[in-house]
C-alpha positions in Angstrom: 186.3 30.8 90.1 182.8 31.3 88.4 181.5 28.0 90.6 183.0 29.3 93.5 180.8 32.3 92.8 177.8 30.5 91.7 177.8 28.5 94.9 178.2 31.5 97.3 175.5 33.0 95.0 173.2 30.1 95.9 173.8 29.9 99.6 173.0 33.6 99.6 169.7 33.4 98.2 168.9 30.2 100.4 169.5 32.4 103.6 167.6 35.5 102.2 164.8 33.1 101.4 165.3 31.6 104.6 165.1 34.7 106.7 162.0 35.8 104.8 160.2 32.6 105.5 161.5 33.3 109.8 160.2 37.0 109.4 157.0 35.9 107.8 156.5 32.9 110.6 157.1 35.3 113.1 154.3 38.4 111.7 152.0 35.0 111.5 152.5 34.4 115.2 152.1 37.8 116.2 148.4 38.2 114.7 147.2 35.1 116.0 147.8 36.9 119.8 144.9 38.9 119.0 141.4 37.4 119.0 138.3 38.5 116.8 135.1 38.6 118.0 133.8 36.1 115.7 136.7 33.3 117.3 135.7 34.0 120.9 131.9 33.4 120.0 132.7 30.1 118.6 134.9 28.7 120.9 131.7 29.7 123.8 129.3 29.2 121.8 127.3 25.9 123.4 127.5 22.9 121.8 124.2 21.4 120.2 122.9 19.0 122.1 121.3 15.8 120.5 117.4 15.4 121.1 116.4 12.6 123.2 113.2 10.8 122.6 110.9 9.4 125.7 108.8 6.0 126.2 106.3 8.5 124.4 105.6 9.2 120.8 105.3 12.9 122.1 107.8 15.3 120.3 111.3 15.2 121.1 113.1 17.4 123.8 116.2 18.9 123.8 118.1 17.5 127.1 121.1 19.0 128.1 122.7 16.7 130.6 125.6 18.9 131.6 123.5 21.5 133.8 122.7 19.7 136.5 120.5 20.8 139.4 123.7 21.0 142.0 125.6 23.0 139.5 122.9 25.4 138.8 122.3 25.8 142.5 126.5 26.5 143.2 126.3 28.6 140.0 124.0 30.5 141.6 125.5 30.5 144.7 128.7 32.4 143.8 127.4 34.6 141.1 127.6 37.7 142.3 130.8 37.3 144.3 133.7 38.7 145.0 137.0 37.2 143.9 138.7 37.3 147.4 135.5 35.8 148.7 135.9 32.5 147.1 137.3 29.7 149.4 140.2 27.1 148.0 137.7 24.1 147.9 135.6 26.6 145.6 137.9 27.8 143.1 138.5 24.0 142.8 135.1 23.1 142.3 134.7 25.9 139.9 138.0 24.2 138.1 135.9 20.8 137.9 132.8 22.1 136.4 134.4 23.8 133.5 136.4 21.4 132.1 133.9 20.0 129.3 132.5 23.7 129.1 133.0 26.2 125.8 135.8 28.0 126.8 138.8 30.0 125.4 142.3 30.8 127.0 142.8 34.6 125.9 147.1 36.0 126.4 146.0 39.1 127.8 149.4 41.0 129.2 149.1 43.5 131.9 151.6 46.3 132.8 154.2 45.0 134.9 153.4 44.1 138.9 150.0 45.5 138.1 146.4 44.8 137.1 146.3 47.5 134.4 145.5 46.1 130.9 148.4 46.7 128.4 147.8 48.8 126.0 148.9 45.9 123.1 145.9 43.5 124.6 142.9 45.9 124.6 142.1 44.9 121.4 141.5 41.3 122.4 139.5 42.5 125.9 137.5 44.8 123.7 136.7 42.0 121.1 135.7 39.9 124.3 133.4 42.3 125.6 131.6 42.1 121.6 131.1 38.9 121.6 129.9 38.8 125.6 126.8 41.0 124.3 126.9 39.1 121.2 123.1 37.8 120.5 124.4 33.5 120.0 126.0 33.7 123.6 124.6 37.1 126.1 122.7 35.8 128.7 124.9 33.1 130.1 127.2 33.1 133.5 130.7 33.4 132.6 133.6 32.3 134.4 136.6 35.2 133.7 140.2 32.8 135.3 142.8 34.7 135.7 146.0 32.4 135.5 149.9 33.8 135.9 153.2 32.2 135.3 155.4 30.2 138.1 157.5 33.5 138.6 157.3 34.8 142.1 155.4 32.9 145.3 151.9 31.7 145.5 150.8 34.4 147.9 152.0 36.7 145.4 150.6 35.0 142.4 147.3 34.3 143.5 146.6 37.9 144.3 148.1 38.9 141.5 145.5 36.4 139.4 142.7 37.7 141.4 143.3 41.5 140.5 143.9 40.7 136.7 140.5 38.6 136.5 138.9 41.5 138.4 140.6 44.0 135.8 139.0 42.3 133.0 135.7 41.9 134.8 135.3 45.7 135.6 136.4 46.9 132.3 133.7 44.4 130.9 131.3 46.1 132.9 132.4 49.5 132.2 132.5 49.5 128.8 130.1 47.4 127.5 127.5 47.5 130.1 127.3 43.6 131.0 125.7 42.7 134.3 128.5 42.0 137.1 126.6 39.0 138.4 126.8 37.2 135.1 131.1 37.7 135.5 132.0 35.1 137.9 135.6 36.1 138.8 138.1 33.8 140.0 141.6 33.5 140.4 144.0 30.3 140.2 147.9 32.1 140.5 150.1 29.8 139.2 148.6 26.3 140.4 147.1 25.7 137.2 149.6 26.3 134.7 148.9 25.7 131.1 152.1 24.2 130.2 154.0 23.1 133.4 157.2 21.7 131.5 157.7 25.5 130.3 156.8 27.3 133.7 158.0 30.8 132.9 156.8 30.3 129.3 154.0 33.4 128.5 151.1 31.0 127.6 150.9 30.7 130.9 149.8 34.5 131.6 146.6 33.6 130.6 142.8 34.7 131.4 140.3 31.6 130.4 136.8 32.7 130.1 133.8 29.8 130.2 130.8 29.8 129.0 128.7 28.1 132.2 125.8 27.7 129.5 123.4 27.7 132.0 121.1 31.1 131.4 118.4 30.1 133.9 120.4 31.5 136.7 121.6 34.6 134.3 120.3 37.9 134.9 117.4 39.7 132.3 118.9 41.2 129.8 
């Protein structure tokens, strides 16, 4: 009878300690949904580029081979527009030039069948819009992607990705007084889904925001 009890004993405690460790996990997650200021200026901030050195003995420049002059003139070109405005071949090109730019994917929820921000993700918007004005990364073009899941048509989905961007864009510009031009809103419905073998899955209700790291076609600050 007493190692009956003993046994029953242990299992107990193995699924209290068990739980505990499930609960804990699960706080854990929760808090990383939330982004400080600090992360999102890291993950934009540009990477240093390595300093080439000519035929000359002159001093050394620093090169930065990813801002070409075609994608500072097509920067340029759509800073400034409106979401809608943007063709297909566009957002696509817009998709291309990103991929080896800082970026960060930011699950930002909005109310349901709406653009309005949820009150749970202000936090993470409003620690966007401190790092934005933030000294290591103002000045720069952004690209703000708004992404949804696969629920729903693409009609449906791509409007509803436009509106979201354009949420996050106009409260940046509201409430922390960043140029519009420098926000370069697009949206991509559910065509570009972060993880297609989970398609309803809520990492892909995502805004990306990218640093173009090209400040020569930014506005003065």
């Amino acid at each position: 009878m007493v190692s009956i009890s003993a046994k029953t004993f242990g299992m107990m405690v193995s699924v209290a300690t068990l739980g505990a460790a499930i609960s804990f996990a699960g706080t854990a997650f929760a808090q990383e949904k939330n982004v400080t200021e600090d992360q999102i200026v890291r993950a934009l901030a540009p990477e240093k580029k390595p300093l080439t050195r000519g035929l000359s003995t002159g001093p050394q420049t620093a090169v930065d081979p990813t801002v070409t002059a075609a994608e500072t003139k097509f920067v340029e070109r759509i800073r400034g527009r409106s979401t809608r405005s943007l063709s297909s071949a566009e957002r696509e090109e817009i998709a291309s030039m990103v991929k080896d730019k800082p970026k960060i994917d930011l699950e930002i929820n909005f109310d349901y069948n709406s653009a309005d921000i949820s009150a749970k993700s202000l936090p993470s918007v409003q620690a966007l819009g401190r790092a934005l004005t933030n000294n290591e990364i103002k000045g720069s073009t952004f690209v703000v992607a708004g992404h949804t899941d696969a629920a729903g048509g693409d009609a449906y989905n791509q409007d509803l990705s436009e509106r979201r961007a354009d949420a996050i864009k106009r409260y940046l510009v509201d409430k922390y007084g960043i140029n519009g031009t420098d926000l370069v809103t697009v949206g991509y419905g559910k065509s570009k889904l972060k993880n297609p073998s989970q398609p309803m899955a809520e990492v892909n209700r995502r805004v990306q925001v990218v640093n173009m790291e090209n400040k020569s076609t930014a506005s003065a600050k």
